[in-house]
C-alpha positions as a Python dict, from the first residue, in 0.01 Angstrom:
ca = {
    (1, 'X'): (0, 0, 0),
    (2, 'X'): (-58, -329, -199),
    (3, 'X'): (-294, -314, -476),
    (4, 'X'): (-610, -544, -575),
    (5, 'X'): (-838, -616, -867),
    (6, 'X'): (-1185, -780, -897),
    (7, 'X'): (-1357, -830, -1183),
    (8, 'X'): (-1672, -1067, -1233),
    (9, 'X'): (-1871, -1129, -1505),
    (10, 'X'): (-2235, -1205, -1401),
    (11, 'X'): (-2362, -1383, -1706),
    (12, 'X'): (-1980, -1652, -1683),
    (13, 'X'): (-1857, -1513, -2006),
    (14, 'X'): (-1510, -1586, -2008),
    (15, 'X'): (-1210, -1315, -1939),
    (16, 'X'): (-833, -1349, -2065),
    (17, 'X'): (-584, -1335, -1769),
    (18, 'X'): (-407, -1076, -2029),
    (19, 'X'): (-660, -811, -1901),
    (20, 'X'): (-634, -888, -1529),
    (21, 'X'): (-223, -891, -1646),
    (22, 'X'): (-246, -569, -1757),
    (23, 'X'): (-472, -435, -1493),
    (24, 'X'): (-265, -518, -1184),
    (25, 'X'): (62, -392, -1332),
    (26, 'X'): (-109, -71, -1304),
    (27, 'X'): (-54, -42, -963),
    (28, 'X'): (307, -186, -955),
    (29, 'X'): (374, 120, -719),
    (30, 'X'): (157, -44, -463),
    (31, 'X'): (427, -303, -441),
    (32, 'X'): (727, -423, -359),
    (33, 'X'): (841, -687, -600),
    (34, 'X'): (817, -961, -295),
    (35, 'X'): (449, -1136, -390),
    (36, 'X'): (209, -1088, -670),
    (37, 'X'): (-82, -1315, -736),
    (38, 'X'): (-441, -1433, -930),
    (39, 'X'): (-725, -1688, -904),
    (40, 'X'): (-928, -1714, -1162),
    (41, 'X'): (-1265, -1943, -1124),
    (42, 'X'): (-1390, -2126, -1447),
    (43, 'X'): (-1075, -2246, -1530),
    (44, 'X'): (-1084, -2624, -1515),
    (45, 'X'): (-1421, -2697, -1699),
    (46, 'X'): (-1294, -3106, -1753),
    (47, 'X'): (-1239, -3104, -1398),
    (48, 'X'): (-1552, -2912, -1254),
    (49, 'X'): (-1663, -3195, -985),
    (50, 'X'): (-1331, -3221, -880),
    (51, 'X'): (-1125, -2996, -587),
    (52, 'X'): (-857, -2825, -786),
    (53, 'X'): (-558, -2883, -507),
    (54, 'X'): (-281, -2604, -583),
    (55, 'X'): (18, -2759, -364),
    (56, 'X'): (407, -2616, -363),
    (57, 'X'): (679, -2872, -304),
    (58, 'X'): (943, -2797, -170),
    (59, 'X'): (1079, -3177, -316),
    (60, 'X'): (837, -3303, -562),
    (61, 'X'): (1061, -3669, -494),
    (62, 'X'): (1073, -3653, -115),
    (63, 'X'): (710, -3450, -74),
    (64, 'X'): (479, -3554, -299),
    (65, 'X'): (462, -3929, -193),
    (66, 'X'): (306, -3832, 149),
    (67, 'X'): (61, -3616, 9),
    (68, 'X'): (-37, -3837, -194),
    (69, 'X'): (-79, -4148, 75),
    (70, 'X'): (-295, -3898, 290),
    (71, 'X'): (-502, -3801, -83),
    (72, 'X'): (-598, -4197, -139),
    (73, 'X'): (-715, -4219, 179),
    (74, 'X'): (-1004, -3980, 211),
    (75, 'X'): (-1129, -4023, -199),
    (76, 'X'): (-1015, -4054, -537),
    (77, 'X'): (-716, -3860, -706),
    (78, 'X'): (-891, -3840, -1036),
    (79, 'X'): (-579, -3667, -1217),
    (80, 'X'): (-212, -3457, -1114),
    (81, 'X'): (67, -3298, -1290),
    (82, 'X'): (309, -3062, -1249),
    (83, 'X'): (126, -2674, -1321),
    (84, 'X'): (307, -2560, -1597),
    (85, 'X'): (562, -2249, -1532),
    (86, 'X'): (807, -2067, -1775),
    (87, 'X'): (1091, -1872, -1833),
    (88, 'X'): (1049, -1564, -1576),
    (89, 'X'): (1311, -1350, -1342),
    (90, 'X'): (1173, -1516, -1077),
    (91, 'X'): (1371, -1800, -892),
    (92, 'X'): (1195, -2133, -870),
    (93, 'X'): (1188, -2204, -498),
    (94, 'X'): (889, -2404, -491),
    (95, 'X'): (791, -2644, -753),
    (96, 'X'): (400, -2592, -802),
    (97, 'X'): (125, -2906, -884),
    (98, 'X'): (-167, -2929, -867),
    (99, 'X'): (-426, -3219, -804),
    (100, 'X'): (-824, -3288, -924),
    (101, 'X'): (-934, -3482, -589),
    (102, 'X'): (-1286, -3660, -525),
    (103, 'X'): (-1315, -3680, -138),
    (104, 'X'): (-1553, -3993, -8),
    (105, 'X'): (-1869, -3786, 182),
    (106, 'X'): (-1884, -4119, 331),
    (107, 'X'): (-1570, -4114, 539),
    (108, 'X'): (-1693, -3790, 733),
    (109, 'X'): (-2064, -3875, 766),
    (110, 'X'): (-2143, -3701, 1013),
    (111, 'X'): (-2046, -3352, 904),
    (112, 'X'): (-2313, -3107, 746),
    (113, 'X'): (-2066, -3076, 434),
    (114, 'X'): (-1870, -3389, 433),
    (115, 'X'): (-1694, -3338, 115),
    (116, 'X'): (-1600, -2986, 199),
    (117, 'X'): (-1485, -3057, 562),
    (118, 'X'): (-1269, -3341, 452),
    (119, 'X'): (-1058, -3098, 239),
    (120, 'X'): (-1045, -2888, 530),
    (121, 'X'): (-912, -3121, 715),
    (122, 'X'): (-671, -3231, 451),
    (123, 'X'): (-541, -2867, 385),
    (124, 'X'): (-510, -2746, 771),
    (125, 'X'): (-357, -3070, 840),
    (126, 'X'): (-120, -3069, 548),
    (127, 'X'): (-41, -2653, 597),
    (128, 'X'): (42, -2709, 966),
    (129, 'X'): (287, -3029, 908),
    (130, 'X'): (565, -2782, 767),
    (131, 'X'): (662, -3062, 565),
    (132, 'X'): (772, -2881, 259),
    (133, 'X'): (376, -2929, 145),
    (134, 'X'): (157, -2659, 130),
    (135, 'X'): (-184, -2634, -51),
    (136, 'X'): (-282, -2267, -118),
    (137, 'X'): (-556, -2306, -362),
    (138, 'X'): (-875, -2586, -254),
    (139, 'X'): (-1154, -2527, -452),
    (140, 'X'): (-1346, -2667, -729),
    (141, 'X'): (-1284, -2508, -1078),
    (142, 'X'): (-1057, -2262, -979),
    (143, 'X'): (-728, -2155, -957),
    (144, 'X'): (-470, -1953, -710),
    (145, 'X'): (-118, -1899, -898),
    (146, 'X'): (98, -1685, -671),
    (147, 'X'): (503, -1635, -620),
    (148, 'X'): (728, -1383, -502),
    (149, 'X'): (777, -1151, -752),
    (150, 'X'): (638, -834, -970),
    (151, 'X'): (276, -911, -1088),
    (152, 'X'): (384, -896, -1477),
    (153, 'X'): (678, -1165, -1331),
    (154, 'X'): (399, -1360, -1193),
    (155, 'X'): (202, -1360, -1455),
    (156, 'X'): (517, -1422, -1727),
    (157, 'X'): (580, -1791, -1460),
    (158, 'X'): (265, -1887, -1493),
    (159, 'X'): (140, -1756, -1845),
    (160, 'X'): (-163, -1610, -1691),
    (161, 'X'): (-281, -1492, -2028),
    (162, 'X'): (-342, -1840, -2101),
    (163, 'X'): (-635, -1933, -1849),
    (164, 'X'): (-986, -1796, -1935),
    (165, 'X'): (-1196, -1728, -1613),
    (166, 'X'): (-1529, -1515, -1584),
    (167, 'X'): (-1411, -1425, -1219),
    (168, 'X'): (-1074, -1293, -1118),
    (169, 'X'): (-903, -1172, -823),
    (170, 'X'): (-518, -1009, -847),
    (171, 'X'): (-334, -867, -537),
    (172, 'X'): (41, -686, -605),
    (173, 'X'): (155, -723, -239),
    (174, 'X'): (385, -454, -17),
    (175, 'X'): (411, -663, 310),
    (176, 'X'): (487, -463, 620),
    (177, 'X'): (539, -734, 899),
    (178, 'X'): (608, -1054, 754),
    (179, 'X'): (882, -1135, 490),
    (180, 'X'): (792, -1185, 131),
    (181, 'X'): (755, -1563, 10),
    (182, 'X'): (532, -1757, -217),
    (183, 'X'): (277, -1874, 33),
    (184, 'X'): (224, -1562, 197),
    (185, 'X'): (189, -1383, -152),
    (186, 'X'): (-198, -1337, -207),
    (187, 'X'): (-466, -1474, -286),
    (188, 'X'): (-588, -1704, -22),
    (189, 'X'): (-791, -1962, -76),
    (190, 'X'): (-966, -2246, 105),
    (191, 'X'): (-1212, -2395, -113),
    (192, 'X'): (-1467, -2146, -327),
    (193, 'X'): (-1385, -1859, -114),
    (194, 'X'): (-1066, -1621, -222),
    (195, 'X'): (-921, -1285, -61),
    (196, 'X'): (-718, -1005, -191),
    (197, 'X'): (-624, -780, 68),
    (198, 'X'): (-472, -449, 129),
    (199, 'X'): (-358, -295, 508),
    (200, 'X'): (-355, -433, 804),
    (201, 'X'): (-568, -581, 1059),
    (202, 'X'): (-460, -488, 1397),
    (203, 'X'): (-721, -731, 1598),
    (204, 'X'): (-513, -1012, 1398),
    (205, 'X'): (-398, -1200, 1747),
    (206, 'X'): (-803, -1190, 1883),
    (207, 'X'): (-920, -1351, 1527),
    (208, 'X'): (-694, -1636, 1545),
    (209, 'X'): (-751, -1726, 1839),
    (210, 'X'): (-1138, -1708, 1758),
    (211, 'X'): (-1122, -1866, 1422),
    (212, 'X'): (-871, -2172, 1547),
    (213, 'X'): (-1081, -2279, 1809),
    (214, 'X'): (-1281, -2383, 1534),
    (215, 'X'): (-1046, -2638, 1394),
    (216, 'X'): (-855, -2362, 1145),
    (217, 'X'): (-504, -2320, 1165),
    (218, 'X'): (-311, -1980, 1023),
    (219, 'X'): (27, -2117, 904),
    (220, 'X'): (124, -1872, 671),
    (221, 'X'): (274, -1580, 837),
    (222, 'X'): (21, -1292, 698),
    (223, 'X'): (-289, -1141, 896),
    (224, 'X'): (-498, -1240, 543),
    (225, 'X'): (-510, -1565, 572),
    (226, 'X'): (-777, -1556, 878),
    (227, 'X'): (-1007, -1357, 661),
    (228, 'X'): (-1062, -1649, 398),
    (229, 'X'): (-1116, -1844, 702),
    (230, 'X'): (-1352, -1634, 917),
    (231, 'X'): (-1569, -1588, 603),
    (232, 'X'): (-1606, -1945, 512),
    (233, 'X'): (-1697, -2040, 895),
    (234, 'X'): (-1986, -1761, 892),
    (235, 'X'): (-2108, -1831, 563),
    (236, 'X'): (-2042, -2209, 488),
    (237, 'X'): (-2064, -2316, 863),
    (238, 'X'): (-2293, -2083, 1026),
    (239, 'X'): (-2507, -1992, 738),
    (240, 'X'): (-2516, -1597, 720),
    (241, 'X'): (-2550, -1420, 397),
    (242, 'X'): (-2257, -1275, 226),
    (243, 'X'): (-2370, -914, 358),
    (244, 'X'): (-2425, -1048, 725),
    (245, 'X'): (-2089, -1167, 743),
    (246, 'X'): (-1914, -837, 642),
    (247, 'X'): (-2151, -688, 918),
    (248, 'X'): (-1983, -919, 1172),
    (249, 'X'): (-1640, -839, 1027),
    (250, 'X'): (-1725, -476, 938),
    (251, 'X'): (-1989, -368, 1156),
    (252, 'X'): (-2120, -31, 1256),
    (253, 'X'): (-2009, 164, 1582),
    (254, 'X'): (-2207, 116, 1859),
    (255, 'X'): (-2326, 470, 1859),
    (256, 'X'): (-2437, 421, 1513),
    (257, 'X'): (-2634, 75, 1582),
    (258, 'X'): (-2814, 325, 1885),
    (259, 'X'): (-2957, 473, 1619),
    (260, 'X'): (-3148, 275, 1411),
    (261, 'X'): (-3511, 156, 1362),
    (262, 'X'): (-3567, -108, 1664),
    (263, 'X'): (-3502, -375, 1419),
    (264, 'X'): (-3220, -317, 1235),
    (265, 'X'): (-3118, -220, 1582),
    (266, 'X'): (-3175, -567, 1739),
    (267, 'X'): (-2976, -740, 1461),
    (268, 'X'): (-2679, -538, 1458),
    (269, 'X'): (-2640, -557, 1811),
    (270, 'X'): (-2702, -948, 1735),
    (271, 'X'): (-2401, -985, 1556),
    (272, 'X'): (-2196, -773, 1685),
    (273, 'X'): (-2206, -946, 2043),
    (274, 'X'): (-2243, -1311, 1895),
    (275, 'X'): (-1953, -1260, 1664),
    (276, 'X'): (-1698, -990, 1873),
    (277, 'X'): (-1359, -1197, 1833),
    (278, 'X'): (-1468, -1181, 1438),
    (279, 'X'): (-1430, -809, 1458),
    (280, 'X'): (-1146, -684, 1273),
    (281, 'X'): (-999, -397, 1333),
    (282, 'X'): (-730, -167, 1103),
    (283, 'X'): (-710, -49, 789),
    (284, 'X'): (-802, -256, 504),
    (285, 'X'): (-998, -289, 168),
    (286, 'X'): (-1068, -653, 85),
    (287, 'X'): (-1237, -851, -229),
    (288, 'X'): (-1406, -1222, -181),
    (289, 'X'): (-1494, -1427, -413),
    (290, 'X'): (-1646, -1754, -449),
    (291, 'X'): (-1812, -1933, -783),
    (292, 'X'): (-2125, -1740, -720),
    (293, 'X'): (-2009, -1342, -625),
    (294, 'X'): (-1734, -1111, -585),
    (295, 'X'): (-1736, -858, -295),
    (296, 'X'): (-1575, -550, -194),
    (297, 'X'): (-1561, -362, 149),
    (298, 'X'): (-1342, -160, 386),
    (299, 'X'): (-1298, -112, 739),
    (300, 'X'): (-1524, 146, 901),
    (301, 'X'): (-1370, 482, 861),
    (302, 'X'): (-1247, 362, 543),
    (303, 'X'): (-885, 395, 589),
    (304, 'X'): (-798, 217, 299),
    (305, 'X'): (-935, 325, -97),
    (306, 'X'): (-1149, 90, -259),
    (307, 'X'): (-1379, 193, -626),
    (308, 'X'): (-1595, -4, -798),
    (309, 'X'): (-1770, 20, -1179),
    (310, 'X'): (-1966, -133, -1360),
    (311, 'X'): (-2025, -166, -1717),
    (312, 'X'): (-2247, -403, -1913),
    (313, 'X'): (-2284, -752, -1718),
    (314, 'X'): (-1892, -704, -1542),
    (315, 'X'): (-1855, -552, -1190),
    (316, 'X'): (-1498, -414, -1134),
    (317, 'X'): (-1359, -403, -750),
    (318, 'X'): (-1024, -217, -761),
    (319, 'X'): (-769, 3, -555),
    (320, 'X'): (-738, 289, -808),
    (321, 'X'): (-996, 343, -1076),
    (322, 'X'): (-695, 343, -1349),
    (323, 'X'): (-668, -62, -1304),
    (324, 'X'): (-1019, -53, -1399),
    (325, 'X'): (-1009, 188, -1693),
    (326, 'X'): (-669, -33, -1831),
    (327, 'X'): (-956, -343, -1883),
    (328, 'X'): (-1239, -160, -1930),
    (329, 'X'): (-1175, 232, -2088),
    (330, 'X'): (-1547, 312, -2123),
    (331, 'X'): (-1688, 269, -1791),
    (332, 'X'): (-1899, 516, -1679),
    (333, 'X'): (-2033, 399, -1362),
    (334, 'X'): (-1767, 452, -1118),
    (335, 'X'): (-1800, 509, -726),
    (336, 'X'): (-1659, 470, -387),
    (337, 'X'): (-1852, 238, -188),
    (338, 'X'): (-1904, 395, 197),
    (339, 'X'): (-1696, 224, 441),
    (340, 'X'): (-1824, -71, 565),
    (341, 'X'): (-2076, -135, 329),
    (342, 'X'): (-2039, -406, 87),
    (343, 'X'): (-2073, -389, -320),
    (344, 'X'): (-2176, -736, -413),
    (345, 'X'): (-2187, -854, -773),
    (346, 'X'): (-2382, -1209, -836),
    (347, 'X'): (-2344, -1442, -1146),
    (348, 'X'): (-2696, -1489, -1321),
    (349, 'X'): (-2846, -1792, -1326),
}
């Protein structure tokens, strides 16, 4: 079930959250009125240095005093307020705030990213406290705002139509395994990199064991979560390309890899035996983002749908091609990607 929407603009021209609204209540079948979410990049232009820290309190008066003790110790909180909600159906479990945080690179000098790993450390340490504190959105001019609800209830709470992004992600979740609630409602998020995700991945157990003996930590009761995290260690960590990473999480059968030219043959082989416990297997379509691209790809057999368009400088990534006709009616250039094979849109410039 569940249903997702991508949508990136390559040239940063700014979308309404109206459209991506609209879009996602398309597929409101694909749901189960237990989690809807977005993340939009672009959002927080006075803040664009800063890490944009989405947190939900469970106590703003008992919670937020701790969070902010462990904030003033690694860097500067340069601004934080409450993220404005309004009238919805849904009930306010959570209170959501967010924070505009300048980590000290000097405190972690001996990391390759120092500002980066310190809000790591500050979200997986924070997530894993169960303190009634959890950040779900880490990155710099961006926004995650999720709940447990309908997508157009979502959207109402948070008055999506208000933010202006050129990149969006939008998820309407059915969850299968794990109860509904706000943190396990998609997107996730740890800093630029975002995932929308719908099925299930099987080989969940063997990638979280993998990824956590890395220093991540999956708190959030949803097989999703690792995927933000195995992408960000194989890209931001171990420095493969977007592409090489999806062949690590994706890759081609063995029978398949037999059979190509000795190189491609070599490198396939590579990466599938360096990265094995990144494998994932199931069903699934997923979209990435981060403030540079939006991707889309599917398992190997493709037992998920996933179609993409484009039209003009915009690259769509949906479930169902009618989400993308509700923003965009004249698009002519529609497909289905093959399975396993990613469709990668880039911002220019």
């Amino acid at each position: 079930m569940c249903g997702i929407i991508g949508v990136i603009d390559k040239r940063r021209q700014c979308i309404d959250g109206s459209d991506i609204r609209n879009s996602l209540t398309m597929m409101d079948e694909r749901g189960n009125g237990e989690g809807a979410g977005y993340v939009a990049y672009g959002i927080y232009p006075d803040f664009e240095d800063s890490y944009a820290l989405h947190v939900f309190f469970n106590d703003v008066n008992e919670n937020k005093p701790a969070l902010d003790l462990l904030l003033e110790k690694w860097g500067t909180i340069v601004h934080d307020e409450a993220i404005p909600t309004f009238a919805s159906k849904i009930k306010k479990v959570h209170t959501p705030w967010r924070y505009f945080f300048k980590p000290d690179p000097k405190l972690a000098p001996e990391q390759n990213t120092p500002a980066d790993d310190i809000i790591m450390h500050i979200v997986m340490s924070i997530n894993t406290a169960h303190n009634g504190t959890l950040i779900f959105s880490s990155g710099k001019n961006l926004g995650v705002f999720k709940a447990s609800g309908w997508p157009e209830e979502v959207a109402d709470l948070y008055r999506i139509q208000d933010y202006k992004g050129y990149l969006w992600l939008a998820h309407n979740r059915y969850p299968t395994n794990t109860a509904g609630w706000w943190g396990g409602a998609h997107p996730f998020n740890l800093l630029d990199w975002s995932v929308v995700h719908n099925g299930e991945i099987t080989s969940y157990g063997t990638n979280q064991r993998y990824i956590e003996s890395f220093g991540y930590k999956c708190t959030m009761y949803t097989d999703t979560e690792v995927v933000a995290y195995l992408v960000d260690l194989l890209v931001r960590k171990h420095g493969l390309s977007e592409k090489m990473a999806v062949r690590a999480l994706a890759p081609p059968f063995w029978d398949e890899i037999d059979r190509m030219p000795v190189k491609a043959r070599e490198l396939n082989r590579a990466i599938r035996l360096t990265y094995g416990p990144a494998l994932m297997n199931g069903p699934f379509a997923i979209c990435i983002a981060n403030e540079h691209m939006l991707m889309g790809f599917t398992d190997r057999i493709k037992l998920r749908p996933l179609v993409s368009g484009e039209h003009g400088d915009r690259l769509f990534i949906s479930s169902e091609e009618s989400a993308i006709r509700r923003i965009e009616p004249d698009i002519k250039d529609v497909h289905m990607p093959k399975a396993g094979e990613p469709v990668i849109g880039r911002v220019i410039g």
